[in-house]
C-alpha positions in Angstrom: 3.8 -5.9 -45.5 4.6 -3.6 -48.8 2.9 -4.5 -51.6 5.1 -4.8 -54.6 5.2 -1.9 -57.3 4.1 -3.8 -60.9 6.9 -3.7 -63.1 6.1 -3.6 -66.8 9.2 -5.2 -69.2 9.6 -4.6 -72.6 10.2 -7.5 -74.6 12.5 -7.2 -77.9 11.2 -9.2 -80.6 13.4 -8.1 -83.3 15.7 -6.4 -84.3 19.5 -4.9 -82.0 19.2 -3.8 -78.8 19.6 -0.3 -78.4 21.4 1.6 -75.4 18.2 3.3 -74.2 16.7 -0.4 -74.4 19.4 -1.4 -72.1 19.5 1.5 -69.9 15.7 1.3 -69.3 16.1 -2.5 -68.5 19.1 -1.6 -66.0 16.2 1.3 -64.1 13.5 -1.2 -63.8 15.4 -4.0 -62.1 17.2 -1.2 -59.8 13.6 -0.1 -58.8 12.3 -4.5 -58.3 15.7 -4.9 -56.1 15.1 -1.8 -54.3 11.3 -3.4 -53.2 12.6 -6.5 -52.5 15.7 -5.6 -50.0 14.9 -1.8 -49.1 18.3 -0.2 -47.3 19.2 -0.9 -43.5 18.4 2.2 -41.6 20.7 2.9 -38.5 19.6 5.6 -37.1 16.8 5.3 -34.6 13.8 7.9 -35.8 10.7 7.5 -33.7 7.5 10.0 -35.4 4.7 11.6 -33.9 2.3 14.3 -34.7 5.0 16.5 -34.6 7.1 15.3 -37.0 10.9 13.2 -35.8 12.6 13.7 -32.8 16.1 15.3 -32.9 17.5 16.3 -29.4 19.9 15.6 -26.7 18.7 13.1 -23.9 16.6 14.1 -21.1 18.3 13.4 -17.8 15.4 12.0 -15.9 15.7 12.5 -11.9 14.4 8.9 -10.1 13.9 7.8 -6.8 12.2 4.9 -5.1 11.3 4.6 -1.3 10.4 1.3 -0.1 7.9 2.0 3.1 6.6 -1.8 3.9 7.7 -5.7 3.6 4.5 -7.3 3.2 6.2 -10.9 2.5 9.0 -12.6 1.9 8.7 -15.6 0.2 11.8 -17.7 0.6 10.6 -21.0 -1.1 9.5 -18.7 -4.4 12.4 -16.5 -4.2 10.6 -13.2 -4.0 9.4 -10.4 -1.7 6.1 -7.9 -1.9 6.9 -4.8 -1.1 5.1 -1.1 -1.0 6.9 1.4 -2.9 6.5 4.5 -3.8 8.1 6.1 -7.3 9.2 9.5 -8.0 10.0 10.9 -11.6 11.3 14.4 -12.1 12.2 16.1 -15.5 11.7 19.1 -17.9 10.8 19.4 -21.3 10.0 22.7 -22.8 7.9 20.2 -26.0 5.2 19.9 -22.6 5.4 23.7 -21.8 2.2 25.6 -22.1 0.6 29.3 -21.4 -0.5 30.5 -17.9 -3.8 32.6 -18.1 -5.0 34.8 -15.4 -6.0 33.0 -12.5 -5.1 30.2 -14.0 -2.9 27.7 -11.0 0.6 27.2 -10.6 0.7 24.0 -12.1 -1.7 21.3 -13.7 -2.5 17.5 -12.4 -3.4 15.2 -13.8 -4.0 11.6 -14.1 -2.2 9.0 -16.3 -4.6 9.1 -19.2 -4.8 12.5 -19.6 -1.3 13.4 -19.0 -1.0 10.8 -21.8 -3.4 11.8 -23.9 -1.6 15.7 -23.4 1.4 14.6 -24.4 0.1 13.0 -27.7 -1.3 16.9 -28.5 1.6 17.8 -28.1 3.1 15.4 -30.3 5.9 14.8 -27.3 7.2 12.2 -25.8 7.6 11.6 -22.0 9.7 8.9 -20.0 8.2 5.4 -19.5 9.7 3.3 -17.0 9.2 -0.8 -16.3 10.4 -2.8 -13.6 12.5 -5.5 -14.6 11.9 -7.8 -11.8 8.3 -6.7 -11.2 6.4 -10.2 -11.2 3.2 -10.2 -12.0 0.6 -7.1 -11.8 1.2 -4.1 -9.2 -1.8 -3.1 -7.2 -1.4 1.1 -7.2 -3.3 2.9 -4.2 -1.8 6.5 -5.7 -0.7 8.0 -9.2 -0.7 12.1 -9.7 0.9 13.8 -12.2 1.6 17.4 -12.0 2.8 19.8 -14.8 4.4 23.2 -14.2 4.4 25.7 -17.8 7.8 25.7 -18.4 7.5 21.7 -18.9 8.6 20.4 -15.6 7.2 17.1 -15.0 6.8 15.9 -11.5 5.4 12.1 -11.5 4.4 9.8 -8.1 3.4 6.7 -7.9 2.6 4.6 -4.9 2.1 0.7 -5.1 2.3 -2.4 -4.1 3.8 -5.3 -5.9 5.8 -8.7 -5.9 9.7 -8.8 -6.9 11.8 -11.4 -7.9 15.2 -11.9 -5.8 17.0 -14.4 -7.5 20.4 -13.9 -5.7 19.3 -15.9 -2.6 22.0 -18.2 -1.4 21.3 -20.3 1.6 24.7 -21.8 2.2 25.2 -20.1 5.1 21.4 -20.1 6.4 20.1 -19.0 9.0 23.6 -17.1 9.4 22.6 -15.9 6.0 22.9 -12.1 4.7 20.6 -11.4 1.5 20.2 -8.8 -1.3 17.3 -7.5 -2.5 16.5 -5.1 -5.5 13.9 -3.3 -7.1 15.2 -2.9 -10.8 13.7 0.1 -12.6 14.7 0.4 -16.5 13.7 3.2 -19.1 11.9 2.5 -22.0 13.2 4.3 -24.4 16.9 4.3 -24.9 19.5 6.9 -24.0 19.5 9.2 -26.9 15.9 10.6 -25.6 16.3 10.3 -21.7 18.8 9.0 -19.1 17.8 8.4 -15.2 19.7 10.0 -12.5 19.4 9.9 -9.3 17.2 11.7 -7.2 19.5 12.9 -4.2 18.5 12.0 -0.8 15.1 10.4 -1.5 16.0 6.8 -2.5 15.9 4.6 0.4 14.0 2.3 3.2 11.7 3.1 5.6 12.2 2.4 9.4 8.9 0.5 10.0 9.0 -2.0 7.2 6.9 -4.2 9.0 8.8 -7.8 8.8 9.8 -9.3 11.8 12.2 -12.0 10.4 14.9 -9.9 8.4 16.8 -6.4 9.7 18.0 -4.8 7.0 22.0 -4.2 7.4 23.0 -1.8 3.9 20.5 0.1 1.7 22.3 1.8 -1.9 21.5 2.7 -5.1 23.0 1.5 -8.5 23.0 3.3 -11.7 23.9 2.2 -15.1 23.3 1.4 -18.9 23.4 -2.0 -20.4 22.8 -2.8 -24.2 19.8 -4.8 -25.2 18.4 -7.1 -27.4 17.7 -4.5 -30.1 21.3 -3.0 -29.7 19.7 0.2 -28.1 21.4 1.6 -24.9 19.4 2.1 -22.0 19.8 3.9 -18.7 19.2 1.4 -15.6 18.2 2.1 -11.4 18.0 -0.1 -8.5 17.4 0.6 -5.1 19.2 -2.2 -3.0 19.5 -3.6 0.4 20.5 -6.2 2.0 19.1 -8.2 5.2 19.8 -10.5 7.5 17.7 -13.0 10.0 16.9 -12.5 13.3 19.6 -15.4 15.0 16.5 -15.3 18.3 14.3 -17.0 16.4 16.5 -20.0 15.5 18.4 -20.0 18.9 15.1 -20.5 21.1 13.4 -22.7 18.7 16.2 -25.3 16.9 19.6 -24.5 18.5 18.8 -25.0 22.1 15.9 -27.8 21.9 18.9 -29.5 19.9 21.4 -28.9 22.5 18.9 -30.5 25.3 18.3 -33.4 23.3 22.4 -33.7 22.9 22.3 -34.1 26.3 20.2 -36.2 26.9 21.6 -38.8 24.7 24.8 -38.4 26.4 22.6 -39.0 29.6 22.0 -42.1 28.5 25.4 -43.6 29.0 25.2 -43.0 32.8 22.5 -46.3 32.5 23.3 -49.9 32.7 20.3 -50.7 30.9 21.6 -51.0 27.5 17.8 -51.6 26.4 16.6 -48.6 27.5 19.4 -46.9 25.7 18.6 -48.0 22.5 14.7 -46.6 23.3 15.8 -43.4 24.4 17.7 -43.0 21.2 15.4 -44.3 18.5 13.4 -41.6 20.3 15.9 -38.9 19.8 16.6 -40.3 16.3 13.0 -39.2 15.3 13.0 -36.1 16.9 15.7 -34.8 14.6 14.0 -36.3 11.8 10.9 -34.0 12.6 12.9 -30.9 13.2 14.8 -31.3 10.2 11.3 -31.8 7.8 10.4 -28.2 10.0 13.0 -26.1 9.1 13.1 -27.4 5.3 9.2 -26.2 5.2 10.9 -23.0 4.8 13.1 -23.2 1.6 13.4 -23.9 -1.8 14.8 -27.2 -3.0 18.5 -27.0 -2.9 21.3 -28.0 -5.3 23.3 -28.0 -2.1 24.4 -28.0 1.2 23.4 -25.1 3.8 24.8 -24.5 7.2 21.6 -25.9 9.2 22.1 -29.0 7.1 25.2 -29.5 8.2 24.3 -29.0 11.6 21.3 -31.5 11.5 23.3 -34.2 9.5 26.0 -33.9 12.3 23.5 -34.3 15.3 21.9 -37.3 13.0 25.2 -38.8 12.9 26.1 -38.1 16.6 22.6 -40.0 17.1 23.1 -43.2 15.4 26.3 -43.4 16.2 25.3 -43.3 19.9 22.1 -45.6 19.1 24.3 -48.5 17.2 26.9 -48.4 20.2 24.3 -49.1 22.3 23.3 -52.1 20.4 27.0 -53.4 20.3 26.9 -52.5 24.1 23.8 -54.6 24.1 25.5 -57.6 22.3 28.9 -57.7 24.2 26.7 -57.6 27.6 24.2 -60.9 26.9 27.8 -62.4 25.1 29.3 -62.4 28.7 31.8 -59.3 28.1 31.1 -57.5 30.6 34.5 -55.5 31.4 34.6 -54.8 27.7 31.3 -53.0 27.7 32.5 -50.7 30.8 36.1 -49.6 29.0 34.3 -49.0 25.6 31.7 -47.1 27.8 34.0 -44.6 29.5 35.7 -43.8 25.9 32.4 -43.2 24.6 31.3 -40.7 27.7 34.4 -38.9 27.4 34.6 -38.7 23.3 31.2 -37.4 23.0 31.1 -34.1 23.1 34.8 -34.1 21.5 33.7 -35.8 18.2 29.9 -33.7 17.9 32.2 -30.7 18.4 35.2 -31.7 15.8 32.5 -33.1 13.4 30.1 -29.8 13.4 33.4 -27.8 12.9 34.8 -29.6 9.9 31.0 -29.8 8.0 30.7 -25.6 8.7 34.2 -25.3 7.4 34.0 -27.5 4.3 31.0 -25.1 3.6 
């Protein structure tokens, strides 16, 4: 905080007030207001050891490679991932002299190329990732340094991302987007991020058996901030979808064969047993349905496998109160009632499931 300049008044204790009185009153209030609101400044000016930066922005080449999926966590809306970064760019303020037998080029580390660039009273590109969560675990960082300035940086780590466009409305026929976002820190009068051509992309062993990846692409672009400063954006994105083998083998078909044999059940006479095999069915469904919601979040709506279950929980009890009625008419002494009522329901079975599960996927 700036300490405030004493101001000394004169006091007048007799006598007119002269002009130069007046005029030297006027000075010494300009000076207090000046103190106490100083001038906006506009113009972004950021000093070093060098003195203020005036130049035109830096195009920045980028690139990220995404090798491995360690995880995807579907519940937290996130995915771990090994990535590697590239940044390329040149900037004679980093240039130095070669001396005989000097190498090529210099490497370095991150606190030395850091502490080199302060010497030089330069600046140099800083990146964050927007949706980084938490810490990243890097395995490899070099830094190299050609004399005419060029700066080649590489980075290899591993880290957790948010993905917060999941929608599971159509789940498990679901296709998601994924993104590693990638901003600079400094805004686009110093440097701007292009891409890198040809290097950006996903590897073909990512390791994760539940998704295939179906689109990988790159965005670039600037957005304004909080501050009002422009900055220059990257994302590498892809998107994925499930493998349908898993769910057909393991939900679709077990559901099917317990379908059928509820419908099995109206070849029986034994109304009793009917209304066993069914409350049996009944609670099968109820433990597949807590199984697949193991795996997600907790919805604001309706997904396509709840549909699905809701309609073969509806089938059920539908099937398990007709029974009961069945059951009723029977021990009433109805019996001709109870074999009419039972052909409709052998033959509208498969009918209404089928008409039901099609207007529930529709409505979605």
């Amino acid at each position: 905080m700036k300490r405030l300049k004493k101001v000394r008044y004169r006091t007048v204790n007799s006598g007119p007030v002269t002009g130069k009185d007046f005029l030297s009153l006027i000075l010494q209030i300009g000076v207090l207001l000046c103190y106490l609101y100083p001038p906006a400044v506009h113009a972004l000016v950021i000093e070093g050891e060098a003195g203020s930066i005036d130049r035109a922005p830096i195009p920045v080449k980028i690139a990220l490679e995404l090798h491995q999926i360690v995880k995807i966590n579907q519940r937290e809306e996130n995915f771990t991932g090994v990535v590697t970064l590239h940044l390329h760019y040149n900037d004679p303020a980093l240039a130095y002299e070669v001396k005989a037998g000097d190498p090529p080029f210099r490497q370095y580390h991150l606190d030395g190329f850091s502490k080199y660039v302060r010497e030089k009273g330069a600046l140099w590109p800083g990146v964050t990732m927007d949706n980084q969560q938490g810490r990243r675990d890097v395995s490899t960082l070099v830094i190299t340094l050609t004399p005419d300035g060029g700066m080649r940086y590489f980075e290899r780590f591993t880290a957790t991302f948010q993905a917060p466009n999941f929608d599971f409305r159509r789940f498990p026929f679901d296709e998601q987007e994924f993104h590693i976002d990638v901003t600079s820190v400094l805004p686009t009068d110093f440097y701007v991020l292009e891409e890198m051509t040809g290097l950006s992309g996903v590897g073909d062993a990512l390791g994760e058996e539940e998704w295939m990846v179906s689109d990988v692409f790159t965005r670039k672009a600037t957005a304004v901030g909080r501050d009002n400063l422009e900055r220059s954006h990257f994302s590498l994105v892809f998107k994925a979808h499930r493998h349908l083998t898993y769910y057909i083998v393991r939900i679709f078909i077990p559901v099917f064969i317990i379908l059928l044999v509820s419908w099995f059940t109206f070849l029986l006479r034994d109304y009793v047993k009917r209304v066993d095999v069914g409350i049996t069915t009944l609670l099968l469904f109820i433990a597949f349905n807590f199984a697949i919601s193991s795996d997600l979040p907790r919805l604001g709506y309706v997904t396509a496998m709840d549909a699905f279950m809701t309609g073969t929980f509806m089938i059920t009890g539908a099937v398990l109160l007709g029974n009961v009625v069945f059951r009723r008419l029977q021990t009433s002494g109805r019996e001709q009632l109870v074999l009419r009522l039972d052909r409709y329901a052998i033959l509208g079975y498969w009918p209404a499931y089928i008409l039901g599960m099609s207007v529930a996927l529709l409505w979605l």
